[in-house]
C-alpha positions in Angstrom: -0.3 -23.1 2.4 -0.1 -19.8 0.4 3.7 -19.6 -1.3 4.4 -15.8 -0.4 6.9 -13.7 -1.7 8.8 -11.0 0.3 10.3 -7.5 -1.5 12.8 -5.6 0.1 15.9 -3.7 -0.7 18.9 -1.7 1.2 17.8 1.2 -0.8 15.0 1.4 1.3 16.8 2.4 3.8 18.9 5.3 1.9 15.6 7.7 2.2 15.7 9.6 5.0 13.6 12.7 6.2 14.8 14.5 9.5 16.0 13.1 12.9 12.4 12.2 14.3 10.3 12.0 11.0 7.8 8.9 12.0 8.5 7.9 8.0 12.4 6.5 9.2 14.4 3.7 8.2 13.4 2.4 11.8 10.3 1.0 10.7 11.6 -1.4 7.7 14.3 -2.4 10.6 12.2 -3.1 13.1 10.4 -5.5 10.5 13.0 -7.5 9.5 14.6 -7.9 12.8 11.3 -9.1 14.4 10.6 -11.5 10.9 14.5 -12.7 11.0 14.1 -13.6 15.1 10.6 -15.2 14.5 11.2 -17.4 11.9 8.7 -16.5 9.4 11.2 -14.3 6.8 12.6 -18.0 6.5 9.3 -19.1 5.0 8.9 -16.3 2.2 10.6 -16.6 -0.9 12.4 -13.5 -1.8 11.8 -11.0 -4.6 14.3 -8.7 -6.3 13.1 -5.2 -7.3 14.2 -3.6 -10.1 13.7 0.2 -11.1 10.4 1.1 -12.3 11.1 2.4 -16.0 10.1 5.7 -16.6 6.9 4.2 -19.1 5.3 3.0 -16.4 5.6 5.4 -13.8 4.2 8.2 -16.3 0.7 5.8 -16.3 0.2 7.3 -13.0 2.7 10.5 -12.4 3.0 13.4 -14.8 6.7 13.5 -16.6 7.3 17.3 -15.3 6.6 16.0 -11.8 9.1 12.9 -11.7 11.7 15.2 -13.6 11.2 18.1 -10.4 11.3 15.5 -8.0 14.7 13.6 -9.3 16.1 17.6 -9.8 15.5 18.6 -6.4 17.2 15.6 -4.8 19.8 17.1 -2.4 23.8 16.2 -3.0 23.3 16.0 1.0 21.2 17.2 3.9 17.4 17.4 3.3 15.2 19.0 0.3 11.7 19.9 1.8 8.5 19.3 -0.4 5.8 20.3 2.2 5.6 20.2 6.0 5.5 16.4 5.7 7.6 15.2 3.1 11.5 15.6 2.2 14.2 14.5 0.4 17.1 12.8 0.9 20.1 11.8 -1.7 18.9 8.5 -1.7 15.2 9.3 -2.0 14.6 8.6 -5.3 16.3 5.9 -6.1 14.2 4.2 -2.8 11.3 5.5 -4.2 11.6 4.0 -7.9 12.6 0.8 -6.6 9.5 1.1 -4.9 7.3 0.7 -7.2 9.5 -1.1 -9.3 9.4 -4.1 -6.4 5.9 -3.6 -6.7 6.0 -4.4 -10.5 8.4 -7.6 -9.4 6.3 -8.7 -6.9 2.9 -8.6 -9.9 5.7 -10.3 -12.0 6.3 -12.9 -9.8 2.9 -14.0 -9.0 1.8 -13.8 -12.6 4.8 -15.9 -13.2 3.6 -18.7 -10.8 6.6 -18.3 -8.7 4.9 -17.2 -5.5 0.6 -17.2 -5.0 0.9 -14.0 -2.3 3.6 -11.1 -2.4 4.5 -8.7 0.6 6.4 -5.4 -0.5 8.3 -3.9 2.2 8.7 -0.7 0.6 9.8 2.7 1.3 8.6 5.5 0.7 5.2 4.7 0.8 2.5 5.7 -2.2 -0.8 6.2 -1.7 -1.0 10.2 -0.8 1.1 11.0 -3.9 -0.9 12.9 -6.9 0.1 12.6 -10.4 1.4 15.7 -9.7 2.6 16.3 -6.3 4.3 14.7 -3.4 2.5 14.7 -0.1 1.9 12.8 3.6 5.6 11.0 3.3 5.1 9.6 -0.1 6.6 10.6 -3.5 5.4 7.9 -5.8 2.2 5.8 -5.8 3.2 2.1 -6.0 0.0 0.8 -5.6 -1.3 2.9 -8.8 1.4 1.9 -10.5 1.4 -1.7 -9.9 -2.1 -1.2 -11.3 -1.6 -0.2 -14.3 1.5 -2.4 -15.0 -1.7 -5.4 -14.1 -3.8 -4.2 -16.8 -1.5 -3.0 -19.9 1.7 -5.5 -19.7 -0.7 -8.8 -18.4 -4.3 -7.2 -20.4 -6.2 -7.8 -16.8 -9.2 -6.2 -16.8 -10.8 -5.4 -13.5 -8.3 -4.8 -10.2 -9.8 -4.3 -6.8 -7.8 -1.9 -4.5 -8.0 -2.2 -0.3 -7.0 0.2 1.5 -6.6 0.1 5.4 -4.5 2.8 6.3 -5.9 4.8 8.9 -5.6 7.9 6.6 -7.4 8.0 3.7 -5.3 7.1 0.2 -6.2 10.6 -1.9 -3.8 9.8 -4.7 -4.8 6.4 -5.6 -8.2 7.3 -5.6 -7.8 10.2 -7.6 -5.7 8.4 -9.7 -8.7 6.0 -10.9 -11.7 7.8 -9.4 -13.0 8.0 -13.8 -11.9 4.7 -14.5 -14.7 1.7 -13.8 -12.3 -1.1 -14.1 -10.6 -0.4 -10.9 -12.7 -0.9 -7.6 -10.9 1.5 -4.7 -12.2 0.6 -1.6 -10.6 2.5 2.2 -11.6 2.6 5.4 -9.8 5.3 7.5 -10.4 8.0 10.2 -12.0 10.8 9.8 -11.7 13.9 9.6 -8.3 12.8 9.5 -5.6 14.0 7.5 -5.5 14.3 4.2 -9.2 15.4 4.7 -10.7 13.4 1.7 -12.4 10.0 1.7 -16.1 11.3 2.0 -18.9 8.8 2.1 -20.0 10.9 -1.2 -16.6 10.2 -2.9 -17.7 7.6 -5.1 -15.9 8.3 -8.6 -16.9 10.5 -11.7 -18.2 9.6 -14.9 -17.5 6.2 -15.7 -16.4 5.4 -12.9 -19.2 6.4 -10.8 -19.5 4.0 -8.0 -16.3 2.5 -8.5 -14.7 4.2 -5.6 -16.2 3.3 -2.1 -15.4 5.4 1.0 -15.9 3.8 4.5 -15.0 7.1 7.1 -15.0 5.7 10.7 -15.0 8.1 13.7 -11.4 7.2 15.3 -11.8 4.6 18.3 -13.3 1.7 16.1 -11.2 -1.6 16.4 -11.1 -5.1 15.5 -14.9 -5.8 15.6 -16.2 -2.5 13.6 -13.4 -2.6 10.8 -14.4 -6.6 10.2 -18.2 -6.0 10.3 -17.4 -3.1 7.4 -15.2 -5.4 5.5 -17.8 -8.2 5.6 -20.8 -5.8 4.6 -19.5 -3.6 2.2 -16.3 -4.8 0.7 -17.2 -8.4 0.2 -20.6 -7.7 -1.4 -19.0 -5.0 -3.5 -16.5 -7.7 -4.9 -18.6 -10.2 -5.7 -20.5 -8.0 -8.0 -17.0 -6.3 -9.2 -15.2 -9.8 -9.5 -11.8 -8.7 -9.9 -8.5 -11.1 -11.5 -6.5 -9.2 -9.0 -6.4 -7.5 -5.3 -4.0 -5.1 -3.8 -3.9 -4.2 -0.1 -2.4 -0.7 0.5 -1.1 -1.9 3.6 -1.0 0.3 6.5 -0.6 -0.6 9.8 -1.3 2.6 11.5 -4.6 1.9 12.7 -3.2 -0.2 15.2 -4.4 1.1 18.7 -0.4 1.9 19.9 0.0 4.0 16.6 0.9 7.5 17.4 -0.4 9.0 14.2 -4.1 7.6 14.3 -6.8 7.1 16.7 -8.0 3.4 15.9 -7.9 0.4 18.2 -7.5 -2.6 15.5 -4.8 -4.7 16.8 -2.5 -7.6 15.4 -6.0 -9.9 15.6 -7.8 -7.5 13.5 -5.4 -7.3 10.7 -5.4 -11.2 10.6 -9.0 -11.2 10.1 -8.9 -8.5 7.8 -6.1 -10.5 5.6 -8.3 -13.6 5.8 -11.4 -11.6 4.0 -9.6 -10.4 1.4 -7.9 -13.6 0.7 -11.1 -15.2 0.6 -12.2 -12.5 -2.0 -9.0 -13.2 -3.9 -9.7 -16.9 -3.8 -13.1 -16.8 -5.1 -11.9 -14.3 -8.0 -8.4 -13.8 -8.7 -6.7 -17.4 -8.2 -5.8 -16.0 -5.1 -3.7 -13.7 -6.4 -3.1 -10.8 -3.6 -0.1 -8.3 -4.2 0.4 -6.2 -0.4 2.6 -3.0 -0.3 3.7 -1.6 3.1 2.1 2.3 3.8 1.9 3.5 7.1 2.2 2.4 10.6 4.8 4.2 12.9 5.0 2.2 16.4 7.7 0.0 15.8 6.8 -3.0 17.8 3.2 -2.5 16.7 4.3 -2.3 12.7 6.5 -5.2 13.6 3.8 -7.7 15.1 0.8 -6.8 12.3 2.9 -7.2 9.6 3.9 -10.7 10.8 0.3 -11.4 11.3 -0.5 -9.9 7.8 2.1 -12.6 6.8 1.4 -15.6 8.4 -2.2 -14.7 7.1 -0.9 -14.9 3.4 0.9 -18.0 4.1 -2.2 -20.0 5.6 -4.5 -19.2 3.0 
């Protein structure tokens, strides 16, 4: 039994966007209350985030563009960035400790305290450039996590999964030259952000290093495993990374108003069990999992238990 650690924080809750933005408060609700009633938030050991210093988060963001984004927080109301994505008075703070429980949650398992760690963030990360905010997100935990891996604990290779059902255009851009970090997504497409190409596969060094899995929407439980087992698993045995983040969004889920997959709670227990077996055979079954997308609340609420309960059997 995997020893799991769970990141949270009120914060979270303090960013807002509008009254009927899909990217609410609602969601990290709806996931505690159905982990509190359940049982299973009882078996996770908690992790504290901290604010992710300004060092770290310039690894992946430029300075100008963190300095514009904390400016143009609002004293109150709403601060629009694009069509998508706003602010909110308590959007930055939510979105630094963000990635900063990201960094606690690497902390922890490198640590020993917990094997497996869960971040139930908000904002989510992966569509934000080093440069620009975009598709709900305003900083990319999952790139910075990354980097915190490599230059505070010197490990080499990190393996990224990403499972949203839109494709993550910032972390990939943000490593796409690099060859000792292995992005792998499968997502809809065309879909938005309108990248993830099956001839998307890094620059320069890093040529190859970046594998793009597009699926025409209506694929489910048996398509996404047979992709995982083909493509991903092969390409990590070769890559053999000390470490594996899931971008973890549940918005493939066939009741997900935003995508037109059909995994269901079933599918994204199988998916969890492949990548733990990758991170077994590895990375000492080291697995860090942030929250992304997903926007049917009883939907989020049920895959991320089952993402969970897959962590703790492993």
């Amino acid at each position: 039994m995997g020893r799991v650690g769970f990141v949270w924080h009120p914060a979270y809750l303090d960013h807002e966007m509008g009254p009927g933005h899909p990217e609410s408060p609602d969601r990290l609700h709806a996931i505690l209350s159905h982990l509190d009633s359940s049982g299973t938030r009882a078996r996770l050991t908690a992790i504290e985030p901290y604010e992710a210093p300004r060092e770290w988060l310039t690894r992946i963001h430029d300075a100008s563009y963190l300095a514009d984004l904390e400016r143009r927080v609002p004293a109150r109301g709403y601060a629009r960035l694009d069509p998508d994505t706003a602010l909110s008075p308590g959007s930055f703070r939510a979105a630094v400790l963000a990635a900063g429980g990201a960094m606690a949650a690497v902390d922890a398992i490198l640590a020993g305290q917990v094997d497996q760690a869960f971040c139930a963030v908000r904002p989510p990360g992966h569509h934000a450039e080093a440069g620009r905010a975009m598709g709900f997100c305003l900083i990319n935990n999952v790139a910075v996590a990354v980097r915190y891996i490599q230059h505070r604990y010197g490990m080499a290779r990190v393996l990224i999964v990403d499972w949203d059902v839109h494709h993550g255009n910032g972390t990939q851009h943000a490593f796409e030259d690099d060859d000792s970090v292995l992005f792998f997504s499968t997502h809809q497409f065309p879909h938005y952000p309108g990248t993830g190409a099956s001839t998307e596969t890094g620059r320069g060094k890093g040529k190859g290093y970046t594998i793009n899995v597009p699926l025409a929407a209506g694929q489910g439980d048996e398509a996404y495993q047979k992709v995982f087992e083909t493509v991903l698993v092969p390409a990590a045995e070769t890559f053999r990374p000390q470490f594996v983040l899931i971008s973890a969004g549940f918005d493939a889920h066939r009741d997900d108003p935003l995508g037109g997959m059909r995994l269901t709670e079933d599918g994204y227990a199988a998916l969890t069990h492949i990548v733990m077996q990758i991170a077994h055979h590895h990375a000492s079954g080291r697995v860090l999992s942030c929250l992304e997308g997903g926007y049917h609340l009883p939907a989020l609420a049920r895959s991320v238990e089952r993402h969970l309960l897959a962590l703790l059997d492993s």
